[in-house]
C-alpha positions in Angstrom: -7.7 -17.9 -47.8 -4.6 -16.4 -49.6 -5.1 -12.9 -48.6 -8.0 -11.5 -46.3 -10.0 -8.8 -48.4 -10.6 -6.0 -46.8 -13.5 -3.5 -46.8 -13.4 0.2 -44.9 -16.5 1.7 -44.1 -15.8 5.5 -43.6 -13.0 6.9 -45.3 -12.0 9.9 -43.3 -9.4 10.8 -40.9 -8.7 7.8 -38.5 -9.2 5.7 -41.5 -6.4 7.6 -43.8 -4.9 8.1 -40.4 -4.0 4.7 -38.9 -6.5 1.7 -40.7 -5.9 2.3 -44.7 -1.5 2.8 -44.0 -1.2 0.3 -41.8 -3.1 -2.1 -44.1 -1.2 -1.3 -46.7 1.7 -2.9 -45.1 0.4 -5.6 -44.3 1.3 -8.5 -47.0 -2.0 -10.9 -46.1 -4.3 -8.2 -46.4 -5.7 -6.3 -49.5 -8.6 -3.3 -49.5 -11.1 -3.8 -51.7 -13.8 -1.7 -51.2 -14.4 1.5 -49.9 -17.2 3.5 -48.0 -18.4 7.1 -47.4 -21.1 9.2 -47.4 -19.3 11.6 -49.2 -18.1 9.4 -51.8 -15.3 11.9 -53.3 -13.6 10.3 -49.8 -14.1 6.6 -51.1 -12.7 7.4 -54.3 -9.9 9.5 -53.1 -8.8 6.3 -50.7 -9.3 3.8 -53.3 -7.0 5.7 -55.6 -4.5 5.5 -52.8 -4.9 2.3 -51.4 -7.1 0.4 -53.0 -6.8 -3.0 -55.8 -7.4 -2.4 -59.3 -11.0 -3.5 -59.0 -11.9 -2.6 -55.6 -15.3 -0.9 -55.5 -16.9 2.2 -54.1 -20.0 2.7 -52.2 -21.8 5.5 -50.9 -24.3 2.8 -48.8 -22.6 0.4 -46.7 -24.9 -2.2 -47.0 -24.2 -2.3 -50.4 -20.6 -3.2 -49.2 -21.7 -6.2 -46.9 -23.7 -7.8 -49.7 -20.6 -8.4 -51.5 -20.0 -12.1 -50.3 -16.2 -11.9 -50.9 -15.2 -9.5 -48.0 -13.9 -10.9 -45.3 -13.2 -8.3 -43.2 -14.7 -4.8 -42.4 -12.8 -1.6 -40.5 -15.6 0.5 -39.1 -14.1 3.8 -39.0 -17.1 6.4 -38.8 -18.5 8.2 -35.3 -19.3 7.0 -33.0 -23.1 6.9 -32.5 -22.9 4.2 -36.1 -20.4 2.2 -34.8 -23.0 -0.4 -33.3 -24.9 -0.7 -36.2 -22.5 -1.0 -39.0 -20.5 -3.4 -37.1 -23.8 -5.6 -36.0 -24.7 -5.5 -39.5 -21.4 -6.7 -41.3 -21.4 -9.4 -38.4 -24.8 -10.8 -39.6 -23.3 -10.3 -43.0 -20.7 -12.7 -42.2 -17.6 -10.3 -41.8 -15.2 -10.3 -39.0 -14.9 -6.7 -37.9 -12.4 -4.5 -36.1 -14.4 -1.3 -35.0 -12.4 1.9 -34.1 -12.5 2.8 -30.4 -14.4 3.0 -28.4 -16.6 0.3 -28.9 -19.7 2.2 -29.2 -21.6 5.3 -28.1 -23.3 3.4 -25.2 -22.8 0.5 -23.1 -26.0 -1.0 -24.3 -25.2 -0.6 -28.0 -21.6 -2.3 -27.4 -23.5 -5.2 -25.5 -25.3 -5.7 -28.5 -22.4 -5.8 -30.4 -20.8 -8.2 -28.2 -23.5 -10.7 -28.3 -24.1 -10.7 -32.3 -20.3 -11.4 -32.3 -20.7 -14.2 -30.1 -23.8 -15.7 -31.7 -22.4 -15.4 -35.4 -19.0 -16.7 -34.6 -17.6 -14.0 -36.5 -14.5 -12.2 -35.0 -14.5 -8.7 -32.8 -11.9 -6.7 -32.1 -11.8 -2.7 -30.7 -8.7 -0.4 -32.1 -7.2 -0.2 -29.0 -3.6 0.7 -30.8 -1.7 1.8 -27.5 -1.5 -1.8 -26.5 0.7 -2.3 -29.4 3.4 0.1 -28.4 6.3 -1.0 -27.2 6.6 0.2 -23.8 2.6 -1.1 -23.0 3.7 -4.6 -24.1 7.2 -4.6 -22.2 4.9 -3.3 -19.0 2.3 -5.8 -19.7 5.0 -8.5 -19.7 6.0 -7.2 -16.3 2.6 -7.2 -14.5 1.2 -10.8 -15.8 4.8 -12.0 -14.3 3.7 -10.6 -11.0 7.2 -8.4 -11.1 4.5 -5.3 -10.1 2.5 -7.3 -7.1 -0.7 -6.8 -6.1 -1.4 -3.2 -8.4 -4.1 -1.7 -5.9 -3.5 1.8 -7.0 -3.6 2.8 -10.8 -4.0 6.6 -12.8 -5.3 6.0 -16.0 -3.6 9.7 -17.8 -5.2 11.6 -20.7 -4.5 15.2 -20.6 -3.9 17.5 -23.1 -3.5 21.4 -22.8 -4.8 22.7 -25.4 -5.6 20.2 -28.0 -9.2 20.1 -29.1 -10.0 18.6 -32.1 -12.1 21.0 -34.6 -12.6 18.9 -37.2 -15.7 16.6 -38.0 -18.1 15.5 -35.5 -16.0 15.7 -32.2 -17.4 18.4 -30.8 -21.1 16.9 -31.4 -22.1 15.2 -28.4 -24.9 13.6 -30.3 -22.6 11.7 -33.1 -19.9 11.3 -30.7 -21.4 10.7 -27.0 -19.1 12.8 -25.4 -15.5 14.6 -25.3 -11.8 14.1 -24.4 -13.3 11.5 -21.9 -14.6 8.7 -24.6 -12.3 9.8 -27.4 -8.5 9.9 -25.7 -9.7 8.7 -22.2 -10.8 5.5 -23.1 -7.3 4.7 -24.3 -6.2 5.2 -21.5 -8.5 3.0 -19.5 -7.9 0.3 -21.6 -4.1 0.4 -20.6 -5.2 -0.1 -17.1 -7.3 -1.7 -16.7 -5.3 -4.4 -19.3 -2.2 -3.6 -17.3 -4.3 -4.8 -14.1 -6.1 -7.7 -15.7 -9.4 -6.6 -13.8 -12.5 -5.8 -15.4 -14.5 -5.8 -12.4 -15.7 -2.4 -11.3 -17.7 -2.1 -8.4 -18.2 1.5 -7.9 -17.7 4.9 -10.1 -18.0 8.4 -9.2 -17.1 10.8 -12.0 -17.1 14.8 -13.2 -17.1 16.2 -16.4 -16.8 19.6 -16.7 -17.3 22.6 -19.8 -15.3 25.4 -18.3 -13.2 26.4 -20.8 -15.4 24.9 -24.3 -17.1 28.5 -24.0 -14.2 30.8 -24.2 -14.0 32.9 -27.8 -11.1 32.9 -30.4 -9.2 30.2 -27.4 -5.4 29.3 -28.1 -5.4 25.6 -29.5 -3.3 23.1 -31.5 -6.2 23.1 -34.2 -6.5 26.4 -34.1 -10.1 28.1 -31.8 -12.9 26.2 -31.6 -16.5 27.5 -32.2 -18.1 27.6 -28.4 -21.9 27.5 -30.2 -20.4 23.9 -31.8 -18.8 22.5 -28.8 -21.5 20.8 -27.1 -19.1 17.9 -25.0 -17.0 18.0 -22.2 -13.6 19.8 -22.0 -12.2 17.7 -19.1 -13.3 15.0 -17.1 -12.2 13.0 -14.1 -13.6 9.8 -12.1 -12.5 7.7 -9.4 -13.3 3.8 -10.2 -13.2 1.5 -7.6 -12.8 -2.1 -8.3 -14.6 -5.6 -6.6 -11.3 -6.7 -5.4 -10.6 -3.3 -3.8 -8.1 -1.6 -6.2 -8.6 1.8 -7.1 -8.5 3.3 -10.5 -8.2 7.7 -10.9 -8.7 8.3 -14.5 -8.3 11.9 -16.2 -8.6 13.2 -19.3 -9.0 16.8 -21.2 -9.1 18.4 -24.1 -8.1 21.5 -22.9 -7.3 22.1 -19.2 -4.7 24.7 -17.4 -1.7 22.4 -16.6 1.4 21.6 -17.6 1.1 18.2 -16.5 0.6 16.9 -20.0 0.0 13.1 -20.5 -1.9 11.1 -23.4 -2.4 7.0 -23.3 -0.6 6.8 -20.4 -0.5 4.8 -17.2 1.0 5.0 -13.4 0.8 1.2 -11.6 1.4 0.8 -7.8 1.2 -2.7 -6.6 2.8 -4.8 -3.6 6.2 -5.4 -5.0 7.0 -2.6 -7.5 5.5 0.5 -9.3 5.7 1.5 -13.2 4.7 4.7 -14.7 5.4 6.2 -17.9 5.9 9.6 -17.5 9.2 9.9 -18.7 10.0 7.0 -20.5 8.7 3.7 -18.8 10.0 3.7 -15.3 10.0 0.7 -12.6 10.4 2.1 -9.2 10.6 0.0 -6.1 13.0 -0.7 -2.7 16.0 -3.2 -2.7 18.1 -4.2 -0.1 16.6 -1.5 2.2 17.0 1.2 -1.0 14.7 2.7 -2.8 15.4 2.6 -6.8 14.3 4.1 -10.1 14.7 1.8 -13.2 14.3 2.9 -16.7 14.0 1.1 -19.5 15.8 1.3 -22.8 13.0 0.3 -25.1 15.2 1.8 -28.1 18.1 -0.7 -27.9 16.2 -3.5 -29.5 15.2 -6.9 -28.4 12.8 -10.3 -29.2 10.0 -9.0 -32.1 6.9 -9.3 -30.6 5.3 -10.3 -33.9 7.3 -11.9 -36.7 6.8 -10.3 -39.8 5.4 -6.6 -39.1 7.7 -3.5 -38.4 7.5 -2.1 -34.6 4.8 0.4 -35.1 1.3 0.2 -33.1 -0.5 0.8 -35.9 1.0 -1.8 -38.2 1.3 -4.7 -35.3 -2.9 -3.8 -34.8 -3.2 -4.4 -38.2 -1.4 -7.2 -38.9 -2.2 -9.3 -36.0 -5.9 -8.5 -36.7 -5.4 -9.9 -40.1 -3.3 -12.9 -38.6 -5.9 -13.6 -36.2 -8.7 -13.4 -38.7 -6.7 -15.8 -41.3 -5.7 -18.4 -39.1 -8.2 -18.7 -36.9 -6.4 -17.1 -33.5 -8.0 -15.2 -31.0 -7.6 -11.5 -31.0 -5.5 -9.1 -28.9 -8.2 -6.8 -28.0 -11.1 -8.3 -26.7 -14.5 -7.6 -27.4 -15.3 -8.6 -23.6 -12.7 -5.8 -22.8 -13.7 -3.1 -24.4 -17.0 -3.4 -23.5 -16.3 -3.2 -19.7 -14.3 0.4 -20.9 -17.2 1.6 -22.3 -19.6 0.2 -19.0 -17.1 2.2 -17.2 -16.9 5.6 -18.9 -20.8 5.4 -19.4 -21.0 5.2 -15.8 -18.9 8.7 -14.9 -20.7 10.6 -17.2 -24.0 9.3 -15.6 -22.6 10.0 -12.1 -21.9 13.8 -13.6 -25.2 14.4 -14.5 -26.7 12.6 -11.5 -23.9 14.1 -8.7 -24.5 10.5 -7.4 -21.6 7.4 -7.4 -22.9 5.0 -9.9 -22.8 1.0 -8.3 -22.2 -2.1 -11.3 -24.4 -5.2 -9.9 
């Protein structure tokens, strides 16, 4: 395989967003084809970023019958997530699927198992993991520097940052708000950071008190309440088998000033980390407590040879790396499908009122 050809199936804004300029940078990879129901948005990417002979489609199995695509980028919402991405993996591509995995635990499941049973590779767009301050922490915690992390926030919280655009406000297309769309991020961190993907109990809120309000101050501009059928803010408590607890948060729009997205706060044994301001080790030494902050902007050892320091690109490349030579990926289908168990499970115990137990 001299370079891994590429197909994107939905061409609108997380795929001109993060997939198509990311894979444009990446040397091994080339985009050949292009998807959308509205196929002025295929053409419009292809012009942009696409070979000289790479095709348009308006049908994405169209797409998957062309036996020279390796790979497809499933970047549409997220109710088609499972079944494009089951369907190019019976078509014999390797797929990364935009987060989260899939509308419901059972559709990622499915998606997990075809995966397993085709051989073909799976991977979730988990970018954050790529930064550089999640990999330097993730260095510290698999070298034990953190302890024991019993105690974890999981932070997604904007003011007033709703998006207006597309589908997100559907709950039918999408599943759900600020909860599956930034908070899953930011479960991912932690529960990555922890290494634990065993959750034993979940009791969860989501709320819609300010999706109603009329002509509402926003980053996007006001929302239309009659359009806005998900959840403006939800929170959960997530306790795991070995004990640990996990708070996780997340809004759209929310009265605070305590304004966090993708973030994480780790307490173990030895040492905590959070990343509020900057990524910060906190601790006791010699009978003193300390604050540590690292310089993540000084430089230091690449993390991947051969791809510039942005999340976006390192996804990208090492998805195409790991798809060309044969390696596993960074973000594991496995993984992301415990995320998704998870944030199923708080919405359920919203509607229920009633703590939600994983066998």
């Amino acid at each position: 395989m001299s370079k891994v050809r590429v197909g994107i199936i939905g061409c609108g804004g997380i795929a001109n967003g993060k997939h198509l300029p990311s894979l444009a940078q990446v040397k091994d990879a080339e985009i050949v084809a292009f998807c959308d129901i509205i196929v002025e948005k295929a053409e419009q990417a292809k012009a942009k970023y696409g070979t000289e002979e790479a095709k348009v489609y308006s049908d994405y199995k169209l797409l998957l019958q062309d036996a020279s695509i390796d790979v497809i980028h499933v970047c549409t919402p997220n109710d088609s997530h499972a079944v494009i991405s089951i369907d190019a993996l019976e078509a014999g591509k390797h797929v990364l699927c935009e987060k989260p995995m899939a509308k419901t635990a059972a559709d990622a499941r499915k998606m997990l198992e075809v995966a397993q049973r085709t051989g073909k590779k799976l991977s979730i767009g988990y970018n954050n993991r790529y930064r550089a301050d999640s990999r330097y922490l993730k260095e510290a915690c698999d070298a034990g520097e953190l302890g024991e992390i019993y105690f974890a926030k999981a932070h997604a919280i904007r003011r007033r940052a709703v998006p207006t655009w597309g589908v997100f406000l559907d709950e039918e297309k999408q599943g759900g708000g600020p909860l599956i769309d930034i908070g899953t991020h930011a479960l991912d961190l932690v529960l990555w950071m922890m290494d634990n993907y065993k959750p034993k109990v979940v009791l969860g809120r989501a709320y819609h008190k300010l999706s109603q309000n009329e002509n509402a101050a926003n980053a996007w501009g006001p929302w239309d309440p009659k359009q806005f059928t998900v959840e403006d803010s939800a929170f959960a408590m997530i306790t795991m088998e070995n004990g640990a607890t996990v708070i996780l948060e997340s809004s759209w729009a929310l009265n605070s000033l305590e304004v966090d997205e993708a973030k994480v706060s780790l307490s173990g044994t030895k040492a905590g980390a959070d990343m509020k301001d900057g990524l910060r080790f906190n601790g006791e030494h010699n009978s003193r407590l300390y604050v540590n902050k690292v310089e993540l902007n000084s430089g230091g050892v690449a993390f991947y040879e051969g791809a510039s320091e942005t999340a976006e690109v390192l996804e990208a490349s090492m998805w195409i790396d790991a798809v060309k030579n044969d390696k596993e990926t960074f973000v594991k289908p496995e993984q992301a499908l415990v995320v998704s168990e998870i944030l199923e499970a708080i919405y359920e115990s919203s509607r229920t009122g009633k703590a939600v137990y994983f066998e």
